[in-house]
N, C-alpha and C positions, 0 to 999 in steps of 0.2 A: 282048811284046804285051799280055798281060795287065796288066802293072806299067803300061802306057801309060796304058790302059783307065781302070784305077784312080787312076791319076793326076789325070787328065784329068775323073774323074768327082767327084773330091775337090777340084777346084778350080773346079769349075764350082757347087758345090754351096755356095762358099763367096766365089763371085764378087762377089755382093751385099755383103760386110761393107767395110768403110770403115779398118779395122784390129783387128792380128792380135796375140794374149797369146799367149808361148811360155813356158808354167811346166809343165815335166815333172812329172810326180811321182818321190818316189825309187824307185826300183828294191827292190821285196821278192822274195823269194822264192817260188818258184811251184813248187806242192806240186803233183805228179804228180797225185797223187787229189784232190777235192774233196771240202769234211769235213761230216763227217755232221751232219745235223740232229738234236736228240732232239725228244719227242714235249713241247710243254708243254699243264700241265694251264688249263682255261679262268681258273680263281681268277688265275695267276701268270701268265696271259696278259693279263688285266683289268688286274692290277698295271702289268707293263711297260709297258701302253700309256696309261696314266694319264698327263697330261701334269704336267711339275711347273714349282713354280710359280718363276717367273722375274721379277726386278724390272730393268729394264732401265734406266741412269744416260742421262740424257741430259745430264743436269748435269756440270759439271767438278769435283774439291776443290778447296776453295780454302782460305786459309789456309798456302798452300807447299806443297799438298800431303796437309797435317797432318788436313784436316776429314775424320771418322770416314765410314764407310758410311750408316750410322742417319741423319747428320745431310745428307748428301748425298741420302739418299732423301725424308727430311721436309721438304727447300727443295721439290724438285721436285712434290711431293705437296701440299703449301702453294701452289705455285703454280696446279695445276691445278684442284684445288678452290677459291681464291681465284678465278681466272678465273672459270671455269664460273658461279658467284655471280653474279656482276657480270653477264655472258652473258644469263642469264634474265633479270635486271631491266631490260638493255636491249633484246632480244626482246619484256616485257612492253609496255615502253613504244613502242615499234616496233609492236607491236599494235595498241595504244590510238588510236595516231596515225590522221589523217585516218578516222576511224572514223565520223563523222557524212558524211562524203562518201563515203565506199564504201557508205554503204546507202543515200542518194538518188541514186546513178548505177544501183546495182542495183534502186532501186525502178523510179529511170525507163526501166532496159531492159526490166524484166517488166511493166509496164501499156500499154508502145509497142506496138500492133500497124498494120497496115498500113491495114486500117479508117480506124483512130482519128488516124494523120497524113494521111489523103489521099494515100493512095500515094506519099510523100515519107520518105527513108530515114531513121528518129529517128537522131540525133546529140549525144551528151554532150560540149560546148565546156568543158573542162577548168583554167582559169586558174591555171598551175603556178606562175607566178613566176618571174623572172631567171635565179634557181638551177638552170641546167640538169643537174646533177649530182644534184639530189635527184626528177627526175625516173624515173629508175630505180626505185626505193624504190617510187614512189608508184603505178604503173603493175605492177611486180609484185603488189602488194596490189591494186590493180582485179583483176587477171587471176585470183587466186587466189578472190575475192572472187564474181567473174561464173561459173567455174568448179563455185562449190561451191555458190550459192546460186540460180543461173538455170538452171544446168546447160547454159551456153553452149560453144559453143568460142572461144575467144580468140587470135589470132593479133597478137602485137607487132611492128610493123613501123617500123622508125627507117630515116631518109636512107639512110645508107648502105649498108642493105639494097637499095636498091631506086633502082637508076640508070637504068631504064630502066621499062616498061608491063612488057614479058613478064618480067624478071625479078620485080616487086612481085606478078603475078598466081600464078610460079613460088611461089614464096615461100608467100603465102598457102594455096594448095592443099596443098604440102605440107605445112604445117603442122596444118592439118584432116583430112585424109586419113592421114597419121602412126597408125601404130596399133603397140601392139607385138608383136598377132597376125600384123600385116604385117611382120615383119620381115625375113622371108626372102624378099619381093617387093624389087625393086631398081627404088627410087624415091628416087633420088637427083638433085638439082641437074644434076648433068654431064649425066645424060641427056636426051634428048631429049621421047622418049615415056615412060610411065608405065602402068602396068597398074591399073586400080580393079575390083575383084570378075570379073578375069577379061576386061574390055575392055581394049584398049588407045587412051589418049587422047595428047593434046601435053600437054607437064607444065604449062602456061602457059591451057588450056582452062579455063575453068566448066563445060564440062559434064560434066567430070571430077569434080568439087565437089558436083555436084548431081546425079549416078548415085550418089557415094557417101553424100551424105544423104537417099536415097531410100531406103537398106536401111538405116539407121543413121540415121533421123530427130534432130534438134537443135532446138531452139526458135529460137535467135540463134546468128549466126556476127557476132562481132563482130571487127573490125579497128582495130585501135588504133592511130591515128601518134603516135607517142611526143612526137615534134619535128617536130609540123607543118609548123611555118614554114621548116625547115632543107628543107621539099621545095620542087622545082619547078613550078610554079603549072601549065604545060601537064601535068605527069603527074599532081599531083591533083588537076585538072579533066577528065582523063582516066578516071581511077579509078572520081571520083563519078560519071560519064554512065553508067560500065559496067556500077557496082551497082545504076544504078537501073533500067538496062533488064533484068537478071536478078533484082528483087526478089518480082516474082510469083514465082519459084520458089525464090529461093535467100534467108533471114531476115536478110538484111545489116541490122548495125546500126555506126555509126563511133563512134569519142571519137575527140579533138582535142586534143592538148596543145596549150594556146595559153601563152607563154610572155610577149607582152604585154598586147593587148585584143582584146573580138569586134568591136572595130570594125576594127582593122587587119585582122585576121585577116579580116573579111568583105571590106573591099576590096581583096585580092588573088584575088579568085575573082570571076569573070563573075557577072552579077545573073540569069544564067540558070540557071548553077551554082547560086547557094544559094538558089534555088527549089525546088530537089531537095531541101531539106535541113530536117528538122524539128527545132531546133536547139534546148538548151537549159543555160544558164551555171550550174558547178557552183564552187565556188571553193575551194580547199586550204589545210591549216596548211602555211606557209611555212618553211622549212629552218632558220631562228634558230630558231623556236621551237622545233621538234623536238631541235635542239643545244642549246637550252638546261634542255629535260626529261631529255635523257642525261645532259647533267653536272648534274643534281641528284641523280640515279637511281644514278650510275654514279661521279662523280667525287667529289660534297660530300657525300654518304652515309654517315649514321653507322658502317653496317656495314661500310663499305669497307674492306679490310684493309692498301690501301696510300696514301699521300696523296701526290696529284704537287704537287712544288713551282712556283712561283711563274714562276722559268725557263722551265720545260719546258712548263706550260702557258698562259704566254703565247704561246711558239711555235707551241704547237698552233691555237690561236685565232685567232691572224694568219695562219697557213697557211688556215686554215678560211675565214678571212673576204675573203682576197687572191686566191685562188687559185680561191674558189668548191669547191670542194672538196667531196664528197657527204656521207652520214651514213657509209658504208662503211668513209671515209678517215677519217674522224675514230675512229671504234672501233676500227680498225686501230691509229691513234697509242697509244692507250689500253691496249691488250693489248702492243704493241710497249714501254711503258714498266715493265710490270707484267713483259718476258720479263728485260729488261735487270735489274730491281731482284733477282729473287730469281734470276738465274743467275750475278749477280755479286757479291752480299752476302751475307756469311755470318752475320747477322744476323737473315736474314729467314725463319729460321728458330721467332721468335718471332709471328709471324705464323702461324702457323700453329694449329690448332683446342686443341690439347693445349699449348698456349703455356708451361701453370703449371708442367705435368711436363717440359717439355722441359728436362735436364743440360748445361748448356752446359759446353765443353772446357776444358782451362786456357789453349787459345790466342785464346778468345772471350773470355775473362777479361783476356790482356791487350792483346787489342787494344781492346777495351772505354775501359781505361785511357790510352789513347795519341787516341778522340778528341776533339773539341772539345768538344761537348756538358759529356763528363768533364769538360774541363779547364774549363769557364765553369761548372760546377754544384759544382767544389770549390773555384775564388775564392767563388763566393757565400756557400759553406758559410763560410768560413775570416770572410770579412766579417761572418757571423753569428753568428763566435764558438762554431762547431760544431766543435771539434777532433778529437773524439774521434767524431764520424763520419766525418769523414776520413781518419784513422786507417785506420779500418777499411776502408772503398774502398779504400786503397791496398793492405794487409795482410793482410785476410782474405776470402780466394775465396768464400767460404757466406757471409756477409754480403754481398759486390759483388751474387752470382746474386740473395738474396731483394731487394736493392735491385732488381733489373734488372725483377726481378716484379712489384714494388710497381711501377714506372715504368710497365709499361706501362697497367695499368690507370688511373693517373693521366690519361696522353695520352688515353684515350677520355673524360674529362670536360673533358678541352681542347679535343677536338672539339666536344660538346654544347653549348659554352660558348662556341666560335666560333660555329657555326652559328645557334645564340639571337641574338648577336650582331648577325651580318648578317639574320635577317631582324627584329630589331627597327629595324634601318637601311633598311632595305625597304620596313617598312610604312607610312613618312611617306610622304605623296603628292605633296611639292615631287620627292623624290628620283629622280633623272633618270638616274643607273647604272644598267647591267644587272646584273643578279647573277652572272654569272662573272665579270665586270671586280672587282668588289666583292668577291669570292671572292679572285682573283691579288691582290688590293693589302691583303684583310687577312692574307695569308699572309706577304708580304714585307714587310709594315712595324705588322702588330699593329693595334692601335684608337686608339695613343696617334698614330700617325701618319699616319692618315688623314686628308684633306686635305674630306672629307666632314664627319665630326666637329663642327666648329664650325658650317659651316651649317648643321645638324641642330640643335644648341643654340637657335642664334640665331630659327630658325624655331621652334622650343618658347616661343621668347619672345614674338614677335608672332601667335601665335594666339591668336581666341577662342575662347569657353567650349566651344563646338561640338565646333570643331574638336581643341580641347585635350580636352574624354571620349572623342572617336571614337579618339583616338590612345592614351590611358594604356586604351582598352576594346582595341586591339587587341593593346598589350603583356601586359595581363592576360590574354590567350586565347592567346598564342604560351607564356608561361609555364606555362600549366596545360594547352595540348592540344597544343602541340610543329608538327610536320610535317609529314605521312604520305609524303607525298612525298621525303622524304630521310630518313625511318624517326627523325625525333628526337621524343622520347616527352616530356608535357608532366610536371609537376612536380602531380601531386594533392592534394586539401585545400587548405582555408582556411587551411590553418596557416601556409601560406609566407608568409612576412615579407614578401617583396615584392606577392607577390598582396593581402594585406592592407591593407599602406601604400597602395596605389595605385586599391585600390577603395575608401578612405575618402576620398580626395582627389575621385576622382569624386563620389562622393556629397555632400561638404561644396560641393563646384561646384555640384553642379545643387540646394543650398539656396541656395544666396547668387544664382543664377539667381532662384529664385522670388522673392525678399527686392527684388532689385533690377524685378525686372516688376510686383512689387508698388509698388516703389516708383518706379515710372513714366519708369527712368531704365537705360543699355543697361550690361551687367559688360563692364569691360575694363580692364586693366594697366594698369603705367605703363609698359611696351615697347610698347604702343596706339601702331599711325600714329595713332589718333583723340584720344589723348593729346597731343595737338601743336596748337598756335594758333598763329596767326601774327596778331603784333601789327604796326600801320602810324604809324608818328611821323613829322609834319613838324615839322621845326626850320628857321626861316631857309630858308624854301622849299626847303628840300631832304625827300626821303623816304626814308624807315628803317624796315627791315624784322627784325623780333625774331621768335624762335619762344621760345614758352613752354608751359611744362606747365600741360595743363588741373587744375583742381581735383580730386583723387580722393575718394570717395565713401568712406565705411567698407567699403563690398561690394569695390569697387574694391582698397583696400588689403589685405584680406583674400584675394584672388583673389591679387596679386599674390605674398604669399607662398606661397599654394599651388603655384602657377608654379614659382619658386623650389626648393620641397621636392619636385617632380615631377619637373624636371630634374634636381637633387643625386640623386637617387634612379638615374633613367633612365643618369648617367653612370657611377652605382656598379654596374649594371649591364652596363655598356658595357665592361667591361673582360678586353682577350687580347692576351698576348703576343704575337710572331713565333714563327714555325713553327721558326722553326731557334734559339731561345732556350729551346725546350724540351730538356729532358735525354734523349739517347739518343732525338733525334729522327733518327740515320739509321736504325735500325731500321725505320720506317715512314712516312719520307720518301723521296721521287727526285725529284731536280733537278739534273741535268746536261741539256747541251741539246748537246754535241758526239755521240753514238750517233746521236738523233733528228735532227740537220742533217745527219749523212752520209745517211743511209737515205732519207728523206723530201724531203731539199732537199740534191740532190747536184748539186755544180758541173764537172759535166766537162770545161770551158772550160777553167776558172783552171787543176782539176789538170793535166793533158794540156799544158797551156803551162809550167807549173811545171816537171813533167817532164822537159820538152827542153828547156827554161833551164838547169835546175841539174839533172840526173839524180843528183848526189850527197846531195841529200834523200831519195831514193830508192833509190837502189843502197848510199848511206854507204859507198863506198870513196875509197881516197886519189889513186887515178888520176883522178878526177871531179872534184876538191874545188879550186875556182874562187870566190875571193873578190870578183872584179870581171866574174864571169860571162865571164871571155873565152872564146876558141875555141881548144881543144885539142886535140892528136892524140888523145888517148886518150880521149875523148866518144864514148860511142855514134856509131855514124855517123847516126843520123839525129838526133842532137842536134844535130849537125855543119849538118847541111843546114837544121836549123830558122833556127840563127843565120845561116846566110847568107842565107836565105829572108827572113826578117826587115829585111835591106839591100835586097830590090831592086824594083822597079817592080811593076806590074799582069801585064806579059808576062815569064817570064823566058827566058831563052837556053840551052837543055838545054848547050852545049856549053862554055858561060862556066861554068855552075854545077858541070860536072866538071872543068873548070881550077883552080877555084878551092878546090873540096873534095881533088881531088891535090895540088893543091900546100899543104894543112894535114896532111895523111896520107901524104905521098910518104917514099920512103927518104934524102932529105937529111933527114929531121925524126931525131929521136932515136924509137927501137922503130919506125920509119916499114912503110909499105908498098908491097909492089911493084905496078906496075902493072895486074895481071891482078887480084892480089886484093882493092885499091882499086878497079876496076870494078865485081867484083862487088858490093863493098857498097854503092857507091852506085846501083846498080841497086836492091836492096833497099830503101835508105832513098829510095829516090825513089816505090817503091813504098807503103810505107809511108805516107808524106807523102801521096799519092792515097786509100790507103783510111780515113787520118783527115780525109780533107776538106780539105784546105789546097788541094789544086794539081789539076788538068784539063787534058788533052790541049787546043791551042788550036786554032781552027778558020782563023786568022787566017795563022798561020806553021805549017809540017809543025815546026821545029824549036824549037818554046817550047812553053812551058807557060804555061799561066794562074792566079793565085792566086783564092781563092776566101773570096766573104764569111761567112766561118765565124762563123757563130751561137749 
């Protein structure tokens, strides 16, 4: 009876679990007595309880295996600190953002009082933009914002919060009433009622709201719809009546994401409704720009210790731009390419802070030698007639590493040297690129192939005087003050050759300017539209039409070659390779784009159909392996069923479709099956077939089923 007892109280106690581990331990031996303690002194007590210190591999080796400890700790330690970097500079910028709109919505919540609108509830009309996805971002910073600087309470409220009146009123209250002194009150959604300092209220009451801002005073209770528009006009016209008849007692103030204008947005609401409302239009940096300040920040950043390629991040920016996609997503991509590069490169070890000291293996050495970079930077060698550094790359290990050393600090003036680059391509004002687009196209194809390039020349040609110093003044100030915004640092002194050449040029321009105002006559080239006449000749009553060059002036001629040496100059500037034409550019390149398409843009359509097409892509055995996709017995059985599924109508006939799957499975077939245990599989694969969405009980016949428009 007792063994029942116990039974029954061991199973009840273990009723709740879902499933059961049965791992004994082994069997030791059990010592009659239990052994004695001795006494430890506190010293050797301190000691053992010291904790020690443990480095824990998340990383895998690689290399076959082969890659040391040291060097598996240093990837994973290079990545984390690498991140982290990048983390705060996009945090910082994350900060910075909408930063002139968070302190005129909090100015205007803290000078609204009820006075001062006429009893009409102040309202900050929010102009978020399309971009429903960077709504979030923007709306936490309000919150945090009103929070810390009004010392409001903030309640964010989106659609799908709030389907009904009593649940948006639910909601709200708890959310202000929330304390985490309260936490042992049970004031939770499910319930009904609600306890505030000892009353018991409906959880959907104000006056619930407003007993506990009577012990706990608040200046503003402000409520925020995130996505106005996505609400129902009767329940936020409902809302707005309700705050305004508890504004005498309770500090209601609203924001409004409005996601197109205040004009749509006011004509969805009664003209009696936004009489209640003391309303005023704040407007937002818009989602590009914020993407296009992280990938300065974050992506084309000097110090960045890893550079995505060309690939990868055009994918990321078409995801971004397709999909609508928030800042969230996009920073996600970014750490997601940063996990991929240093958890699968054993290279990216140079990446890391101690880069100069770090001892690469003999197996880093020759994989080193095996890739392309190698093999394209010792054709070039050998084309230069460099033998005997070749030589030694191939040959001598301590030479390869101090090459490997010397390389990377090269790459970091490849960097500096793009990025001068593109924003000397920037700062023409015809130039109609964005600068990430201009970023992915000097990555994959250098400067020699840019498709911008010549219209950049060609317009150097047809400026005037003006406009041609405003342009060689802004290349001289990218040259000598660099970036701050992507950390690239300007080049100092007059001494630079190019700073020099290019402020003398300015200067001899705006002499030949005076010379020519003097001489009561305008400077301009011979690429001048204004250098063009058109002459008019009749012959034999016919008309002919010539263009010829105007006569140039000495100022004229002299400009023109200034033109000339501005440009030669500006294009001896212009000059950078492809990303991947640099040596032992995979050390601190990633450009694959299969990781990021599975993760990020997963197709479970194609695969899932793939699947039960060919399951021998999948499974790779030789009972699967079907060259013209036919129907086999040895198929999955619900491979089985896909392909018949695939032949039949809109309804199919549950009784045809197990006819027709036994007689591919039955025991006339070769390895066939009997009839019971053919039932049962196709009971399972029809089950199956249901819970991936293909097929539904039909309402139409008890004995069919129905196919379904699978999406």
């Amino acid at each position: 009876m007792a063994d029942t007892e116990t039974l029954g109280q061991v199973l009840g106690d273990q009723e709740h679990q879902a499933a059961y581990i049965f791992d004994p331990a082994p069997e030791a031996p059990v010592s009659a007595r239990p052994a004695k303690r001795g006494r430890i002194s506190k010293k050797h007590a301190a000691q053992s309880e010291k904790p020690k210190e443990k480095h824990t591999h998340h990383f895998q080796p690689l290399l076959n295996g082969l890659e040391s400890n040291e060097c598996l700790q240093l990837r994973q330690d290079a990545f984390l600190k690498s991140w982290s970097r990048v983390q705060d500079r996009i945090d910082g910028v994350l900060r910075e953002t909408n930063q002139s709109t968070l302190e005129a919505v909090t100015a205007f919540i803290k000078e609204c009082t009820v006075e001062m609108t006429d009893s009409r509830i102040p309202s900050a009309l929010i102009i978020t933009g399309a971009n429903m996805a960077s709504q979030s971002l923007l709306f936490e910073q309000l919150s945090g914002s009103l929070q810390a600087r009004a010392g409001a309470k903030v309640v964010l409220l989106r659609s799908g919060d709030a389907s009904n009146l009593k649940a948006a009123l639910r909601k709200i209250i708890l959310e202000v009433v929330a304390n985490p002194s309260d936490a042992g009150e049970e004031q939770t959604s499910l319930s009904i009622t609600m306890y505030v300092h000892g009353k018991r209220y409906l959880n959907y009451d104000l006056e619930a709201l407003r007993s506990h801002l009577a012990l706990r005073p608040s200046p503003h209770v402000i409520v925020a719809f995130q996505d106005s528009e996505a609400f129902e006009t009767g329940l936020l016209t409902d809302l707005i009546l309700l705050f305004s008849s508890w504004l005498d007692r309770i500090p209601f103030k609203l924001l409004f994401g409005v996601a197109t204008s205040v004009e749509l947005f006011q004509a969805r609401l009664l003209k009696s409704t936004c009489q209640l409302l003391y309303g005023r239009q704040f407007d937002v940096e818009q989602a590009d720009t914020i993407v296009e300040k992280i990938f300065k920040t974050a992506v084309a950043h000097v110090d960045a210790p890893l550079r995505i390629g060309p690939v990868s991040l055009q994918m990321v920016l078409s995801r971004q731009r397709d999909q609508a996609a928030g800042i969230p997503v996009f920073v996600s991509s970014l750490k997601y390419a940063y996990m991929c590069h240093f958890y699968t490169n054993p290279f990216s070890i140079l990446l890391a802070d101690n880069a100069p000291q770090v001892a690469l293996q003999a197996e880093h050495l020759e994989v080193a030698r095996s890739l392309s970079s190698f093999r394209n930077h010792v054709e070039a060698s050998l084309h230069g007639k460099a033998v005997s550094h070749v030589q030694s790359l191939l040959d001598d290990d301590d030479y390869l590493n101090r090459q490997v050393q010397m390389q990377l600090l090269s790459s970091r003036s490849w960097v500096c040297r793009s990025l001068r680059t593109l924003q000397i391509l920037m700062c023409h004002q015809g130039h109609a690129s964005k600068f990430t687009q201009l970023y992915v196209d000097l990555l994959s194809q250098g400067v020699d192939g840019l498709d911008q390039l010549p219209d950049f020349v060609n317009s150097m040609r047809r400026m005037d005087p003006a406009e041609m110093m405003s342009l060689l003044n802004q290349i001289v100030a990218i040259i000598q003050d660099g970036d701050s915004n992507m950390g690239l640092q300007g080049c100092k002194g007059e001494s630079v050759p190019s700073v020099t050449l290019l402020s003398g040029i300015v200067t001899e321009i705006q002499t030949l300017c005076r010379e020519a105002e003097d001489a009561g006559s305008t400077l301009r080239s011979e690429y001048s539209g204004q250098n063009k006449i058109m002459r008019t000749t009749v012959i034999a009553q016919k008309v002919q039409l010539s263009h010829d060059a105007a006569t140039l002036t000495p100022q004229d001629k002299s400009y023109t070659r200034l033109v000339e040496e501005a440009i030669a100059h500006v294009e001896a500037l212009l000059k950078c390779e492809r990303a991947e034409d640099v040596w032992l550019h995979e050390a601190w390149l990633y450009d694959f784009k299969t990781p990021y398409r599975e993760v990020f843009m997963p197709r479970p359509r194609s695969v899932v159909q793939r699947a039960l097409l060919r399951p021998h892509d999948y499974l790779a055995c030789s009972c699967c392996n079907s060259s013209k996709d036919q129907i086999m017995p040895t198929l999955p059985a619900t491979a089985i069923l896909y392909h018949l599924y695939l032949e039949t109508g809109s309804l199919i006939n549950v009784a045809d479709l197990w006819t027709a799957f036994f007689g591919i499975v039955s025991e006339d077939e070769a390895d066939g099956l009997d009839e019971r245990t053919a039932l049962v599989m196709f009971y399972r694969a029809l089950s199956e077939m249901r819970v991936l969405g293909f097929v539904k009980p039909s309402r139409k016949k008890v004995d069919h089923i129905a196919k379904l428009a699978w999406l």
